[in-house]
C-alpha atoms as an extended CHARMM CRD file, in Angstrom:
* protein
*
       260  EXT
         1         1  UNK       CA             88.3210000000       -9.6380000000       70.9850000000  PROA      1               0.0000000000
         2         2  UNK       CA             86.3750000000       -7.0940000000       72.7770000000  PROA      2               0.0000000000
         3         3  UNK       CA             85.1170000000       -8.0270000000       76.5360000000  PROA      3               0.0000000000
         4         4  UNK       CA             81.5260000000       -7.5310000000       75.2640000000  PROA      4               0.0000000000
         5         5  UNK       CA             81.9260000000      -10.6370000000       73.0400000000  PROA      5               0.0000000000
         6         6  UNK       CA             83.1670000000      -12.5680000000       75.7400000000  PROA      6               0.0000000000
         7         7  UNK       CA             80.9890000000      -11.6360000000       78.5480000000  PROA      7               0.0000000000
         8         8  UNK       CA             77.6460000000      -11.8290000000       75.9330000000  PROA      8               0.0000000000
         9         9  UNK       CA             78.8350000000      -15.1300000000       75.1430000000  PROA      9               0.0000000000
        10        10  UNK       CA             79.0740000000      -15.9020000000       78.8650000000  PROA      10              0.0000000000
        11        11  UNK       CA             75.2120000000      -14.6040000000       79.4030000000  PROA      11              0.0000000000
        12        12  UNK       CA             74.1740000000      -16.5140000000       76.5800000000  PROA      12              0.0000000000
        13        13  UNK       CA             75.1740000000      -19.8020000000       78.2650000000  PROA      13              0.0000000000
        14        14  UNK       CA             74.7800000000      -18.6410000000       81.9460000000  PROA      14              0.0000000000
        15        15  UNK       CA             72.5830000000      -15.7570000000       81.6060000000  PROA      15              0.0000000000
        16        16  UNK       CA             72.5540000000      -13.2830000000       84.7810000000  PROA      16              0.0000000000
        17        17  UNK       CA             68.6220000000      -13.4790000000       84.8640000000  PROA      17              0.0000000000
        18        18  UNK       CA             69.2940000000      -16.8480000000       86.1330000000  PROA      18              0.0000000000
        19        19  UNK       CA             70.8950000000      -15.7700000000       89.2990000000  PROA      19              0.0000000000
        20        20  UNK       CA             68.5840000000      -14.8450000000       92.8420000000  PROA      20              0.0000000000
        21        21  UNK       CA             67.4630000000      -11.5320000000       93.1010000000  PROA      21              0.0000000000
        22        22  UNK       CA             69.8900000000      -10.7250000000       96.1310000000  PROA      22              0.0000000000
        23        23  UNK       CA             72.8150000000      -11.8060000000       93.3030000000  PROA      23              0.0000000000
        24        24  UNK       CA             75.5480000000       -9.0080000000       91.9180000000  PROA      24              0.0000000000
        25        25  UNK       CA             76.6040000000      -10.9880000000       88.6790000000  PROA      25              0.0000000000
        26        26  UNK       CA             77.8160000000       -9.4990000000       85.5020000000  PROA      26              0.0000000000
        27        27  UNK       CA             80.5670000000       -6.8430000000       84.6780000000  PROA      27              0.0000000000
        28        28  UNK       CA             81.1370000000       -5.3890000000       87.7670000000  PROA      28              0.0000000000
        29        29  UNK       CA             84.4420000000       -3.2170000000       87.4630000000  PROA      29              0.0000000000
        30        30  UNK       CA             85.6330000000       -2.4900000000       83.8310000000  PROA      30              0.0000000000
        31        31  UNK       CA             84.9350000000       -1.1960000000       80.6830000000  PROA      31              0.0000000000
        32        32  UNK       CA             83.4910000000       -3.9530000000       77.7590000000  PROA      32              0.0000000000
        33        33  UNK       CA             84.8120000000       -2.0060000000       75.2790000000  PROA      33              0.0000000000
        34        34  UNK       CA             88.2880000000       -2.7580000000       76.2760000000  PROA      34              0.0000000000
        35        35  UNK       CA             90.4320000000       -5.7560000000       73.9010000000  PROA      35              0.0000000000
        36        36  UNK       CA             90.6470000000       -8.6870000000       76.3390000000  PROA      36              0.0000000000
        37        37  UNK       CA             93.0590000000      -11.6680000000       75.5880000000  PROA      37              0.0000000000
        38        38  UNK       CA             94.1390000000      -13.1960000000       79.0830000000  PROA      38              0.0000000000
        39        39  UNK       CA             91.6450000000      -14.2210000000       81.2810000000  PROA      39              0.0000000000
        40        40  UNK       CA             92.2930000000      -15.0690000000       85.1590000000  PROA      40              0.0000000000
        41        41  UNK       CA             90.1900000000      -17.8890000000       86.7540000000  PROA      41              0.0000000000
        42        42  UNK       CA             89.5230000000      -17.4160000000       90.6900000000  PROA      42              0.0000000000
        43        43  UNK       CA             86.5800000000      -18.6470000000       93.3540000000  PROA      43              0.0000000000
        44        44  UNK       CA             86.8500000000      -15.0250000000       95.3070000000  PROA      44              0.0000000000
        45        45  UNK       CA             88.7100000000      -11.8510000000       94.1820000000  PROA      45              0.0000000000
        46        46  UNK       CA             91.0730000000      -11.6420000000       97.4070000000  PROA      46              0.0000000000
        47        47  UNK       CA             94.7600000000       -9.2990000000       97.5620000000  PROA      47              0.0000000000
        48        48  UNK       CA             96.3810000000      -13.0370000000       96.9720000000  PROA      48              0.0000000000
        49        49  UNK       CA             94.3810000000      -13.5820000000       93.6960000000  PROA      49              0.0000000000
        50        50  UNK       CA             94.3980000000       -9.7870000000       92.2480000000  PROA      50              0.0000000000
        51        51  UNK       CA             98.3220000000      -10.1350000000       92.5000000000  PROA      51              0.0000000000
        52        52  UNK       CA             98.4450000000      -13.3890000000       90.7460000000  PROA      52              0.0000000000
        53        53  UNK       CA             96.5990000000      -11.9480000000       88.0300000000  PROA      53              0.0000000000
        54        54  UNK       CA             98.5440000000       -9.1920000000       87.8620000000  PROA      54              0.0000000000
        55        55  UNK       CA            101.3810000000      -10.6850000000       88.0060000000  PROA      55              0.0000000000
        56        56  UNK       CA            100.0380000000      -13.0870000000       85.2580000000  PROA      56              0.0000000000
        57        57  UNK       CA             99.7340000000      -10.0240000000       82.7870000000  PROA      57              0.0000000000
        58        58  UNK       CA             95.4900000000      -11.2610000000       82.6050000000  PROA      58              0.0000000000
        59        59  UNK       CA             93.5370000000       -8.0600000000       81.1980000000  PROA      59              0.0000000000
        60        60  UNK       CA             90.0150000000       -9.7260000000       82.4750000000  PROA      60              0.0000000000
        61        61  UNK       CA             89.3060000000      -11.6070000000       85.8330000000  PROA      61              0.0000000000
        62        62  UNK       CA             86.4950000000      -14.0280000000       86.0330000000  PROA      62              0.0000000000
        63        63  UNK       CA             85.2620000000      -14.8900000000       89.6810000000  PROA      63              0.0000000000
        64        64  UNK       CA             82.1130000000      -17.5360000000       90.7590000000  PROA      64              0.0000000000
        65        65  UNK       CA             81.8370000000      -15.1860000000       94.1610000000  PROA      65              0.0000000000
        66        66  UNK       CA             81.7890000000      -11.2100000000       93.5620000000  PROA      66              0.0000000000
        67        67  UNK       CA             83.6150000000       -9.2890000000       95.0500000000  PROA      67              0.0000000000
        68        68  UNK       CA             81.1160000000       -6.6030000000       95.1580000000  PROA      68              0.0000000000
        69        69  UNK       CA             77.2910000000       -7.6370000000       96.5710000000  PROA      69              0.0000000000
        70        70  UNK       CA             76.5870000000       -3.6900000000       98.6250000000  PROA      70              0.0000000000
        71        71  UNK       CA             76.3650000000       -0.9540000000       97.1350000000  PROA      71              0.0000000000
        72        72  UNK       CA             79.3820000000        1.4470000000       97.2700000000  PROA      72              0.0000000000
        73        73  UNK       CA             79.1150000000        4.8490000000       98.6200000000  PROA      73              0.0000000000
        74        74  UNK       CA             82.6870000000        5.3270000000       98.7350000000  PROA      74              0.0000000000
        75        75  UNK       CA             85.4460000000        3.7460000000       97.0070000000  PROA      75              0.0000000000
        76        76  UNK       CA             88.6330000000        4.6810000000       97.4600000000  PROA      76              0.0000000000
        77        77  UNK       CA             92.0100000000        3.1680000000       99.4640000000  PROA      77              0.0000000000
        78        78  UNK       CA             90.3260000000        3.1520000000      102.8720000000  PROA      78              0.0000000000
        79        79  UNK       CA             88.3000000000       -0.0140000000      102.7010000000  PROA      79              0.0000000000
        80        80  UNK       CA             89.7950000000       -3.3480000000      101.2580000000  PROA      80              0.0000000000
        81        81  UNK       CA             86.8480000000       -3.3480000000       98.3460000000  PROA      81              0.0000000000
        82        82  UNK       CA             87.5040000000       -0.0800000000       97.5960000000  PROA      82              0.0000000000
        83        83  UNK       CA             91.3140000000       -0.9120000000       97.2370000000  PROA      83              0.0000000000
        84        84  UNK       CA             90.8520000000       -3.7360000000       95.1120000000  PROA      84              0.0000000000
        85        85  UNK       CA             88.5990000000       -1.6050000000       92.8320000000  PROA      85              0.0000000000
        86        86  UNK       CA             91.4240000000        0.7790000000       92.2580000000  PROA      86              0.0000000000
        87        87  UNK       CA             94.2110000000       -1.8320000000       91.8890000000  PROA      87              0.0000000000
        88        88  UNK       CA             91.6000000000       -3.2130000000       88.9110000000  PROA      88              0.0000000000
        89        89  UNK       CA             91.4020000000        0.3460000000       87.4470000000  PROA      89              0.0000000000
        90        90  UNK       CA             95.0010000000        1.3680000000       87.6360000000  PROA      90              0.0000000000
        91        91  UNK       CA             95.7360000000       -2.3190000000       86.0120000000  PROA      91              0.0000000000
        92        92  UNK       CA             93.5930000000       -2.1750000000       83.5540000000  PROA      92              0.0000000000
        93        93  UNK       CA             91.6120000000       -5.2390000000       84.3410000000  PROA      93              0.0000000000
        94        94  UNK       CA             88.2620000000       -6.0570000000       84.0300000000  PROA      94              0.0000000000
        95        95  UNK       CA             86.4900000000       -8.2270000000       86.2610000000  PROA      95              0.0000000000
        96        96  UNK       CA             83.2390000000      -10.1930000000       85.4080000000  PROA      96              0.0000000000
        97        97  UNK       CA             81.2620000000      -12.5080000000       88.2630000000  PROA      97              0.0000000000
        98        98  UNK       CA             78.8520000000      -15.2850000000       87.6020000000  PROA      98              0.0000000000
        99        99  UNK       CA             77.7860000000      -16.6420000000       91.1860000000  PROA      99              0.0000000000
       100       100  UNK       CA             74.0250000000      -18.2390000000       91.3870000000  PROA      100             0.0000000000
       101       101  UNK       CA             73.5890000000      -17.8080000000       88.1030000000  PROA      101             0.0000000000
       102       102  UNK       CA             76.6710000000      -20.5170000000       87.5330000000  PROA      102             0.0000000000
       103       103  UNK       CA             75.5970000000      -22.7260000000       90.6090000000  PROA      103             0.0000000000
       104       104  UNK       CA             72.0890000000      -22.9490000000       89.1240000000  PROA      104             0.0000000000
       105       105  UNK       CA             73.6780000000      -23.8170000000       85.3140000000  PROA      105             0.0000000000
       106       106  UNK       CA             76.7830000000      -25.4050000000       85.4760000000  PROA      106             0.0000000000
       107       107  UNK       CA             77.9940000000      -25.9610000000       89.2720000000  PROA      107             0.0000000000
       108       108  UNK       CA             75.1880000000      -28.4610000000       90.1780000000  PROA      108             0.0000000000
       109       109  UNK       CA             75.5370000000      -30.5600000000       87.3400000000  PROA      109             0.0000000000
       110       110  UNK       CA             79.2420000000      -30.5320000000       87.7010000000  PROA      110             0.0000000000
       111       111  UNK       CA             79.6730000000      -31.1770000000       91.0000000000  PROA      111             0.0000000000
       112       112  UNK       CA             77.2910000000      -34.1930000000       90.9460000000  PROA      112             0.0000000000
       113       113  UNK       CA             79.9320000000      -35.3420000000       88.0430000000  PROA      113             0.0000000000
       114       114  UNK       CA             82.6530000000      -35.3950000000       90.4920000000  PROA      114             0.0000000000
       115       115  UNK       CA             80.6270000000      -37.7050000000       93.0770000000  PROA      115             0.0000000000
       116       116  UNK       CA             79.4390000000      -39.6940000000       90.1240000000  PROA      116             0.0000000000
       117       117  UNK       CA             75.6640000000      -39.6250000000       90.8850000000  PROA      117             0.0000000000
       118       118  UNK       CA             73.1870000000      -41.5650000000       88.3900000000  PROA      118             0.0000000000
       119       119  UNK       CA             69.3690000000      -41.5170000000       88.2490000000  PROA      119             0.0000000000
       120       120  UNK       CA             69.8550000000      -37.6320000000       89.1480000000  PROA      120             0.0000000000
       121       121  UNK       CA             67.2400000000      -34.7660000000       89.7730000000  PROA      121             0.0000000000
       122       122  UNK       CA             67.0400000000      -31.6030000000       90.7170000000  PROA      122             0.0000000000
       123       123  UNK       CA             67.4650000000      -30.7420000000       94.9490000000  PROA      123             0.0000000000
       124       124  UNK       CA             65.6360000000      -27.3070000000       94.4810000000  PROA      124             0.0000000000
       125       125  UNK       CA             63.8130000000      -26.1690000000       91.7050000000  PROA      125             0.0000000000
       126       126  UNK       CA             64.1880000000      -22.4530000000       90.8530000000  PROA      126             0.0000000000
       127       127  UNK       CA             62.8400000000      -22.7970000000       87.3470000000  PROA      127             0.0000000000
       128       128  UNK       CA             60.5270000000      -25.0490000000       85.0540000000  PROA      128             0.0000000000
       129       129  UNK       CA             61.9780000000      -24.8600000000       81.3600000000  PROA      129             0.0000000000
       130       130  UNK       CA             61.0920000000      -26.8290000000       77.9510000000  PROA      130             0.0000000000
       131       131  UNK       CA             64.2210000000      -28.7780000000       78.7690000000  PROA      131             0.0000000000
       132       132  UNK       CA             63.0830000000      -29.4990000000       82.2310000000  PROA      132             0.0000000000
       133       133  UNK       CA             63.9040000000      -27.9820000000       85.7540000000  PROA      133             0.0000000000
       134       134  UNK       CA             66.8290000000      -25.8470000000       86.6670000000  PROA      134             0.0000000000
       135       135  UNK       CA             67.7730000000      -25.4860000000       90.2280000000  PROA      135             0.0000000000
       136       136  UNK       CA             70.8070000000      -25.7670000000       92.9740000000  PROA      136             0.0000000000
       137       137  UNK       CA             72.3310000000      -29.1020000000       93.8830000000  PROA      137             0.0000000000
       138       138  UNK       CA             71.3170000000      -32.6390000000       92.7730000000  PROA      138             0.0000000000
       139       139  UNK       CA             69.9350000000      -35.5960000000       94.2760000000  PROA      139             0.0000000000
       140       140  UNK       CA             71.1420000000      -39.2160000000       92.5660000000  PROA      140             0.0000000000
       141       141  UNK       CA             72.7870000000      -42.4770000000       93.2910000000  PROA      141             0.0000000000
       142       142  UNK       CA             76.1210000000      -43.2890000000       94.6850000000  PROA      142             0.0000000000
       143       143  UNK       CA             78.2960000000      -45.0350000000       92.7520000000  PROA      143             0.0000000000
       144       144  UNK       CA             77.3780000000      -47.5050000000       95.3530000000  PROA      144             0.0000000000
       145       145  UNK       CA             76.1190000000      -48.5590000000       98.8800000000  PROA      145             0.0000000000
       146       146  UNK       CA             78.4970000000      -47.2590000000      101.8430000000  PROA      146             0.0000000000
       147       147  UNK       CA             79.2420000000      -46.7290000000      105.0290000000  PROA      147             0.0000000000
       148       148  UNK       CA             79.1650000000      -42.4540000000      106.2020000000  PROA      148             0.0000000000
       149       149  UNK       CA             82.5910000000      -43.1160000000      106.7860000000  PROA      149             0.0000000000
       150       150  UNK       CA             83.4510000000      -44.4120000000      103.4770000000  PROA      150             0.0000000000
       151       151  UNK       CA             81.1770000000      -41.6030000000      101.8680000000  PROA      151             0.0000000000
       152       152  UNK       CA             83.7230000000      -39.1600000000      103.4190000000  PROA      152             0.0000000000
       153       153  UNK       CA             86.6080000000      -40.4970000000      102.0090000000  PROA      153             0.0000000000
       154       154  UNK       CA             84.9180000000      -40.7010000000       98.7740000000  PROA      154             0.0000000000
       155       155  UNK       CA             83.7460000000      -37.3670000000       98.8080000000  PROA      155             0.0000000000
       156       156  UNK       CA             87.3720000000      -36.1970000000      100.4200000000  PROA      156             0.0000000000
       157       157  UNK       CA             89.2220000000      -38.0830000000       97.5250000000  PROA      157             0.0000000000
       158       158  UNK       CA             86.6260000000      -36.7740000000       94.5180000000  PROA      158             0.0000000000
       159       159  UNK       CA             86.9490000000      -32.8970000000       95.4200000000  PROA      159             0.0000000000
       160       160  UNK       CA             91.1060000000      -33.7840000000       96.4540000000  PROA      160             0.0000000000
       161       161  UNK       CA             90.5920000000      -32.3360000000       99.9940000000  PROA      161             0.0000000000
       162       162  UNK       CA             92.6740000000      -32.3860000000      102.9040000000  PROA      162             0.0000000000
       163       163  UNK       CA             89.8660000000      -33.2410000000      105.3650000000  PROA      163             0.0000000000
       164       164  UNK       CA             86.0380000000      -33.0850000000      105.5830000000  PROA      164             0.0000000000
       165       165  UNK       CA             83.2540000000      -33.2720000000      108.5850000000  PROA      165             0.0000000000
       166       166  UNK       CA             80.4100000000      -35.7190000000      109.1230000000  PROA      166             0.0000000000
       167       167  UNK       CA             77.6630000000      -35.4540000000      111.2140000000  PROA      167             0.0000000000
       168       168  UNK       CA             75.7090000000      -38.7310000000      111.9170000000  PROA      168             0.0000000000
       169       169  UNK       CA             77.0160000000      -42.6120000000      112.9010000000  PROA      169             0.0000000000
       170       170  UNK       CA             80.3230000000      -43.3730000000      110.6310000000  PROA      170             0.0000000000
       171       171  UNK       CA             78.7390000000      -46.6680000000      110.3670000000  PROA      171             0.0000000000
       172       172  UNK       CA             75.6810000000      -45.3830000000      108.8500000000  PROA      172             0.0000000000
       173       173  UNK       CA             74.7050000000      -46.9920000000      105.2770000000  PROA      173             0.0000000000
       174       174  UNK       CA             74.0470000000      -44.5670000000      102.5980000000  PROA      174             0.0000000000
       175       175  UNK       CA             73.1010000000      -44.6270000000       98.7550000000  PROA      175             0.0000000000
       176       176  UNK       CA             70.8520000000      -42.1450000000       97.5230000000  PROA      176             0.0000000000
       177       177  UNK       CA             73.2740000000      -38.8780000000       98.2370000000  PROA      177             0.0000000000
       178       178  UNK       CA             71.9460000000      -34.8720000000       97.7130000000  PROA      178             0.0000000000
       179       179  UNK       CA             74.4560000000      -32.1750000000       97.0340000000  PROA      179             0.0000000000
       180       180  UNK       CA             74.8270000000      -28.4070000000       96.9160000000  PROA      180             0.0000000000
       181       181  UNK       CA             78.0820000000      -26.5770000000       96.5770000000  PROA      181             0.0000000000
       182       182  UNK       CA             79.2260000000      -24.0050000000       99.1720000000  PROA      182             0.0000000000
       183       183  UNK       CA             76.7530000000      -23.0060000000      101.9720000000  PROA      183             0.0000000000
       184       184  UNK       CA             73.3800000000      -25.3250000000      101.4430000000  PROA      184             0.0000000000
       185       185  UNK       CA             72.4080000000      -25.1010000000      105.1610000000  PROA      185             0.0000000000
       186       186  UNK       CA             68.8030000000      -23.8110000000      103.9930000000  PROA      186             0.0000000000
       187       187  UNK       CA             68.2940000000      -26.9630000000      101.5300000000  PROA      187             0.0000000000
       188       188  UNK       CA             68.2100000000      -29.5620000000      103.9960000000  PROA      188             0.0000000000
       189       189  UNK       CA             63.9080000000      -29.7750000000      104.1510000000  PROA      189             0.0000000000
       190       190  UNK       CA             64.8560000000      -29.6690000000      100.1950000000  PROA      190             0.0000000000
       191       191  UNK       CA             67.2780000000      -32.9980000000      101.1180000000  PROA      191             0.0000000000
       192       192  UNK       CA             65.2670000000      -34.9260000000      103.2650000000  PROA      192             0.0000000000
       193       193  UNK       CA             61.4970000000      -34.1740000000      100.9880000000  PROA      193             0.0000000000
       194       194  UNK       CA             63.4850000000      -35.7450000000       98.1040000000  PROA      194             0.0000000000
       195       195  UNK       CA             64.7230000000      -38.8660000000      100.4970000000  PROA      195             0.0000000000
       196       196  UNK       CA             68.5220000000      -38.3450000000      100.1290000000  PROA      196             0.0000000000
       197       197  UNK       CA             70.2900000000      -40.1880000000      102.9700000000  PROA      197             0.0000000000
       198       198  UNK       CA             73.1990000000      -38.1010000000      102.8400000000  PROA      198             0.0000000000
       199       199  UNK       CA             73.8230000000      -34.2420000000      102.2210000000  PROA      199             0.0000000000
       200       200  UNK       CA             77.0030000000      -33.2100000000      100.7720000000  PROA      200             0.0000000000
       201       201  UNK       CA             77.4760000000      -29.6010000000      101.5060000000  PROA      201             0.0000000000
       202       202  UNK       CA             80.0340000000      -26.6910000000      103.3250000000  PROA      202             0.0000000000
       203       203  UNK       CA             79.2450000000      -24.3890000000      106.3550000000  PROA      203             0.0000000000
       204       204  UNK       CA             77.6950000000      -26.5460000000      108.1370000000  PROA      204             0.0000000000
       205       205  UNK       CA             77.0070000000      -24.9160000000      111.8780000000  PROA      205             0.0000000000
       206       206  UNK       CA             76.9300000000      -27.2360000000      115.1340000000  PROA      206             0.0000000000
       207       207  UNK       CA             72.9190000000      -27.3040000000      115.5460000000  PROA      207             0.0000000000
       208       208  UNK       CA             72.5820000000      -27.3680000000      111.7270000000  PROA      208             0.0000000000
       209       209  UNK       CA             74.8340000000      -30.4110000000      112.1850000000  PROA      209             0.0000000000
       210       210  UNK       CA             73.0260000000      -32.1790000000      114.8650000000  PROA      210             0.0000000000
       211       211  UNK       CA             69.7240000000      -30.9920000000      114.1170000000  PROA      211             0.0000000000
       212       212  UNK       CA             69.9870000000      -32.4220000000      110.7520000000  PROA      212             0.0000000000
       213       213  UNK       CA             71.2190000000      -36.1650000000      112.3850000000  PROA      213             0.0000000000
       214       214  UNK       CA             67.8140000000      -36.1870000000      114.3660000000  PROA      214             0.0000000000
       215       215  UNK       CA             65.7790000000      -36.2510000000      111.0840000000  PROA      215             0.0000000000
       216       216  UNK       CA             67.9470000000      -39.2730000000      110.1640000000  PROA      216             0.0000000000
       217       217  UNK       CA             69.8700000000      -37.2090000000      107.5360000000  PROA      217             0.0000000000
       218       218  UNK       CA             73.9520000000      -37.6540000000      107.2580000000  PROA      218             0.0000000000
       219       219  UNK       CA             76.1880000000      -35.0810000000      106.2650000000  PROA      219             0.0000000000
       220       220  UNK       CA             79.6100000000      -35.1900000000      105.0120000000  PROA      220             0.0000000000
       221       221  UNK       CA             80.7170000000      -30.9960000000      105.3270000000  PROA      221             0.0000000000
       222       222  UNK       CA             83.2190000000      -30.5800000000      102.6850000000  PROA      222             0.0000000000
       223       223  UNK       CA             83.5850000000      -26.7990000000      103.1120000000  PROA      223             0.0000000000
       224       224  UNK       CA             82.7880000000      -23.9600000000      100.6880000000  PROA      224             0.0000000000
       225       225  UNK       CA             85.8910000000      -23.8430000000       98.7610000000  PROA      225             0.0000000000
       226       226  UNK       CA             86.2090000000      -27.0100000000       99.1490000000  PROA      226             0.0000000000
       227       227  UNK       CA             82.8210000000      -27.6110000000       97.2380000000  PROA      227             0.0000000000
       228       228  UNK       CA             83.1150000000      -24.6800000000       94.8540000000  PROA      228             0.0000000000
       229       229  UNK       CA             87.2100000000      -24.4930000000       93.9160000000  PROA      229             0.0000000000
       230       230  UNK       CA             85.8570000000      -26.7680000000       91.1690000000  PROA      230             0.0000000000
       231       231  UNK       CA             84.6070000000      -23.5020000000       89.2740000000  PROA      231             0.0000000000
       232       232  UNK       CA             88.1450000000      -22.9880000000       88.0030000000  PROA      232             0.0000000000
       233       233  UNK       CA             89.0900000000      -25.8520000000       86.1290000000  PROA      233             0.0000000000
       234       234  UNK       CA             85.6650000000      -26.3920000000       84.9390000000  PROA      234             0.0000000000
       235       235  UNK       CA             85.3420000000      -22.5590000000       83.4380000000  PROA      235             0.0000000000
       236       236  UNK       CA             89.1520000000      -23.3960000000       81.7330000000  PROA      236             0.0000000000
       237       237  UNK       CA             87.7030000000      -26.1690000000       79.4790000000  PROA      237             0.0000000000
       238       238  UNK       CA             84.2980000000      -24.0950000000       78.4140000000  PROA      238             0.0000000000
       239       239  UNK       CA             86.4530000000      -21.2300000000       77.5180000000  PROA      239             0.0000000000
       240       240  UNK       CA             89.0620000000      -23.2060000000       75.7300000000  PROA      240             0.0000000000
       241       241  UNK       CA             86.6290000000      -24.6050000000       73.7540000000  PROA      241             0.0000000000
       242       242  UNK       CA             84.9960000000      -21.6190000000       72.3960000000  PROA      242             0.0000000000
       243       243  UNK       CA             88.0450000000      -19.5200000000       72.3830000000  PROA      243             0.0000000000
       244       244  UNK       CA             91.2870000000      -21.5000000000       71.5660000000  PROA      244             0.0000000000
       245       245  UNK       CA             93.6240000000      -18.7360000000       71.4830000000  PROA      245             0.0000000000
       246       246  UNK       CA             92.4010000000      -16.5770000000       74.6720000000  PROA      246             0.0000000000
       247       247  UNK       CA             95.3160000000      -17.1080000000       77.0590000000  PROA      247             0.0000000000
       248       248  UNK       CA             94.0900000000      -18.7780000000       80.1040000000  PROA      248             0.0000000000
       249       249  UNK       CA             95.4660000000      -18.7830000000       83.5920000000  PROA      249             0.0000000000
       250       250  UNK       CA             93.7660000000      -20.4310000000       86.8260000000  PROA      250             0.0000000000
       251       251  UNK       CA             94.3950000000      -19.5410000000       90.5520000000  PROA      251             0.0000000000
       252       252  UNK       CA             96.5240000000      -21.2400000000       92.7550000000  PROA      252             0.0000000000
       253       253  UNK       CA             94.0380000000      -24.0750000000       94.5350000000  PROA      253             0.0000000000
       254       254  UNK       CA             95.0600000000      -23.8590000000       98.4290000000  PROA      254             0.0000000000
       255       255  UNK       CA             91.9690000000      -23.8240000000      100.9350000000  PROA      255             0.0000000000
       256       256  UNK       CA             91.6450000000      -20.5800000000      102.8520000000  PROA      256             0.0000000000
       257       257  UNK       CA             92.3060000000      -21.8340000000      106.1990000000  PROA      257             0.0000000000
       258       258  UNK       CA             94.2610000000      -24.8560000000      107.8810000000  PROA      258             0.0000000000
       259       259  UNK       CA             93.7490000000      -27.3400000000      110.4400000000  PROA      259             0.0000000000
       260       260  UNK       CA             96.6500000000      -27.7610000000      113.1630000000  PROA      260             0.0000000000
């Protein structure tokens, strides 16, 4: 098929009007005229994922981050963006991003899957539709009641993760839980108005941290890709469903930085 069936397919279902105004979502390198039949599934476009999906043989990439949010006034090999824009080219791949648009209609829903929140609602409301609300992150119940320490391990175990931060007593007892993939720093008067008593996020700064604690909200900091790698696997099962024969090949999950 043609990468204009495939990426008006993918507006259909996550359309790019969706996304905040300060978004880049869409096509963003490539031609949608071009046949596409191997698709490559990454959180960012970095050198270590453009040569997996070269090496895969994928004619389309499809990122949740772009690669591309400035505009460009020069591209050429000078500038890492501007190499990775002419590796795309000379390869003959496409690359597509769905970022806020995706967080908004599929990544909060999904994530609150893997922490296995009931009673749920919206965190923050970006739009009022027939259906309801759309928005980032979700507010629910916990599977059940536990300590901050436990909540943690829970979240550690659900998302697979090598470690994770909290902020607050360990011994803390929590239930109703909030969460918002990658950085949700600015959603925390968003988490305490709707009563959560613990915030499942990434990038959470020191003050951030601490300030948070002193309005008697936990947090268990579970990083960005940590909170967002989820995209991949998730994006594999939509496609596969719609399109049985489009080859499909994921990135390699392994967090971008270590702890020694």
């Amino acid at each position: 098929m043609k990468v204009k069936e495939l990426t008006g397919w993918l507006d259909g279902r996550y359309p790019s009007s969706a996304a905040e105004h300060w978004d880049n979502v869409g096509l963003l390198v490539g031609d949608d005229e071009e046949e596409v039949s191997h698709v490559f599934l990454a959180l960012d476009l970095t050198e270590s994922t453009l040569a997996q999906a070269i090496d895969a043989g994928a004619d389309m990439i499809i990122t949740h981050h772009p690669m591309i949010f400035e505009g460009q006034k020069k591209i050429n090999n000078h500038t890492f963006t501007g190499r990775r824009i002419l590796s795309l080219i000379k390869h003959n791949i496409q690359y597509y991003a769905m970022h806020t648009n995706y967080d908004i209609l599929g990544m909060a829903e999904l994530s609150a899957d893997y922490l296995q929140l009931t009673d749920r609602e919206v965190l923050s409301v970006t739009a009022e539709t027939q259906d309801g609300q759309d928005g980032f992150g979700r507010v629910g119940e916990l599977p059940r009641k536990m300590s901050l320490k436990e909540c943690g391990e829970f979240v550690k175990n659900a998302l697979s993760l090598n470690d994770v931060k909290i902020y607050g007593d360990p011994d803390t007892q929590v239930e109703k839980a909030a969460i918002c993939t990658g950085s949700g720093k600015s959603m925390i008067s968003d988490v305490l108005a709707k009563g959560a008593q613990v915030y499942v996020t990434g990038d959470i700064d020191h003050h951030t941290g601490i300030d948070a604690v002193a309005q008697g909200l936990t947090i268990v900091d579970a990083g960005h890709y940590g909170t967002e790698y989820i995209f991949m696997k998730a994006m594999e099962n939509v496609l596969k469903e719609q399109y049985p024969n489009l080859q499909i090949t994921c990135a390699k999950v392994q967090s971008p930085y270590m702890i020694l």
